[in-house]
C-alpha positions as CSV (number, residue, x, y, z in Angstrom):
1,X,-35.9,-23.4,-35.0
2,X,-34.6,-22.3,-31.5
3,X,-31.6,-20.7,-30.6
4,X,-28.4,-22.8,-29.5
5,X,-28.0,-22.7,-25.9
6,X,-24.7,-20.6,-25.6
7,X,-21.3,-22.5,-24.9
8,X,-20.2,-20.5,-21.7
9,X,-23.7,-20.4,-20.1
10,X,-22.9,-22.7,-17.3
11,X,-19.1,-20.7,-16.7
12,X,-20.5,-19.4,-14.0
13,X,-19.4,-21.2,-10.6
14,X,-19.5,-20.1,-6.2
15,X,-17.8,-21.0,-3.9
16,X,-20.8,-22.2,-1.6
17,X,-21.3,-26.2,-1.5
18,X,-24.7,-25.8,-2.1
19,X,-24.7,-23.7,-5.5
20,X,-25.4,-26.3,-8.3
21,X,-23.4,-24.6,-10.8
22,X,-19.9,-26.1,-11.1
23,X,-16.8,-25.2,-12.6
24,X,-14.2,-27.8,-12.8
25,X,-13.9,-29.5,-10.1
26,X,-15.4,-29.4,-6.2
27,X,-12.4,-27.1,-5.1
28,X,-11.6,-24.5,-8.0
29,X,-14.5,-22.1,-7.5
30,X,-12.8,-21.7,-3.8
31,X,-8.9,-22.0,-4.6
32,X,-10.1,-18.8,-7.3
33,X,-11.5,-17.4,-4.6
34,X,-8.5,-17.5,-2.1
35,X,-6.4,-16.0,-5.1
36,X,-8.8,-13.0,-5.8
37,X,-6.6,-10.7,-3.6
38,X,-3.0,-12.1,-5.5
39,X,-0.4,-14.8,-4.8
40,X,-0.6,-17.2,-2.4
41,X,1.7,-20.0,-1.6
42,X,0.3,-23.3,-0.8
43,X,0.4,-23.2,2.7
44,X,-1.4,-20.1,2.8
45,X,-3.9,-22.3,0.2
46,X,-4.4,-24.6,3.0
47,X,-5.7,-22.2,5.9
48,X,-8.7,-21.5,4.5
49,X,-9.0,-24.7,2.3
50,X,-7.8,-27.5,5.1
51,X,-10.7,-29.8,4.2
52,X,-9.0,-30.5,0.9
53,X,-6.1,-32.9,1.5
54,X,-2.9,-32.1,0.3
55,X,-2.7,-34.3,-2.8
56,X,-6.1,-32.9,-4.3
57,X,-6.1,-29.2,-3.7
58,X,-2.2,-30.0,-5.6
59,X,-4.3,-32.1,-8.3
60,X,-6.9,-29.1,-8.4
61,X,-4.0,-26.3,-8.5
62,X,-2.3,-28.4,-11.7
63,X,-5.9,-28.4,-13.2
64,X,-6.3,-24.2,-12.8
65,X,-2.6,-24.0,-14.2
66,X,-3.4,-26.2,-17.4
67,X,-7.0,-24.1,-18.2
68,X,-5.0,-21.2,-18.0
69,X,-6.3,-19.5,-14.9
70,X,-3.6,-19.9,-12.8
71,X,-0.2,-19.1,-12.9
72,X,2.7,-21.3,-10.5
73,X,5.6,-19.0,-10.2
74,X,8.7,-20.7,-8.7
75,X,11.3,-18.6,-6.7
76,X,15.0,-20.1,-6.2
77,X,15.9,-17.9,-3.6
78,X,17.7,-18.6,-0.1
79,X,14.2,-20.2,0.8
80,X,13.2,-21.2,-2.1
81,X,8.9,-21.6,-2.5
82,X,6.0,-21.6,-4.6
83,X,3.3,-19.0,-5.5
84,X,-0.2,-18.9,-7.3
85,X,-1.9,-16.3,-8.6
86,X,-5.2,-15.5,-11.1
87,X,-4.6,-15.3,-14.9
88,X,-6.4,-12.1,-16.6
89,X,-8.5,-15.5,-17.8
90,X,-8.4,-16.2,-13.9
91,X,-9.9,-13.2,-13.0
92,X,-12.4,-12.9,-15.1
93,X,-14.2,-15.7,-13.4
94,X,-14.5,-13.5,-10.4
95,X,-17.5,-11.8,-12.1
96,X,-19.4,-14.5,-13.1
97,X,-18.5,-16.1,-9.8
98,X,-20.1,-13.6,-7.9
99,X,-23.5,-13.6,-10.3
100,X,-23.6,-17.5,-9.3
101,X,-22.9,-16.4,-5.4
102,X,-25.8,-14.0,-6.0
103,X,-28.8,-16.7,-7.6
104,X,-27.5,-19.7,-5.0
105,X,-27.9,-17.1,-1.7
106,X,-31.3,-16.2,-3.6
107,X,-32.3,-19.6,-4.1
108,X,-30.8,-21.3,-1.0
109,X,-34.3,-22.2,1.1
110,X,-35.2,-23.3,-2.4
111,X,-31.9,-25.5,-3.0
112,X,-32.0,-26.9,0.7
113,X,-35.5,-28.4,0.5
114,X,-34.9,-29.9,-2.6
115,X,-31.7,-31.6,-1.3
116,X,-33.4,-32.6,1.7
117,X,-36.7,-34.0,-0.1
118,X,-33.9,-35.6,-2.0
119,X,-31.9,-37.1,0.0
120,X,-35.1,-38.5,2.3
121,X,-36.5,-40.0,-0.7
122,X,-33.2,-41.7,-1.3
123,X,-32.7,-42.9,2.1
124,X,-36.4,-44.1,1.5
125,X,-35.5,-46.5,-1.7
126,X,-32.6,-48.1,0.1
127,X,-34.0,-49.0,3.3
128,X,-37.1,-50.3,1.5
């Protein structure tokens, strides 16, 4: 009899839009990334991340909070705003992260012609 495929063995995630291996969804891998270095508020969030509208990288943000890998800290000041920053759970995806970086940039000519061949073969089936 084989061995069980382990639980976590697909934890690991990139932020690149090519790696195939996901966590959560399209926009967490690079929302963990932007809070590798601590807090952010979400309009720092949004410089680096301004192809995700407003409403989803908030939808993506709740996600992170709810897994337990990010933590929304709320300060009633004069001003009052918003902050994220990593878990410890958080921040241990930052390892396995950079292991998933590591095999995409390794496979990437392989991952590109794939896609392509892909993508030609469905442009194929519908025109046809």
């Amino acid at each position: 009899m084989r061995e069980p495929l382990p639980a976590d063995m697909f934890d690991e995630l990139c932020p690149s839009s090519l790696n195939p291996i996901r966590f959560g969804d399209k926009w967490s891998a690079l929302i963990i990334r932007c809070l590798e270095h601590g807090p952010r508020r979400f309009s720092h969030l949004r410089v680096p991340l301004s192809r995700v509208t407003p409403k989803v990288l908030t939808q993506s943000l709740r996600s992170l909070e709810r897994d337990g890998l990010v933590k929304r800290t709320i300060y009633a000041e004069a001003t009052p705003h918003v902050e994220y920053e990593l878990t410890p759970l958080g921040r241990s995806m930052l390892e396995p992260m950079a292991f998933a970086c590591a095999w995409a940039e390794e496979h990437w000519e392989e991952l590109l012609d794939a896609r392509e061949s892909n993508d030609n073969t469905t442009r194929l089936e519908r025109a046809g």
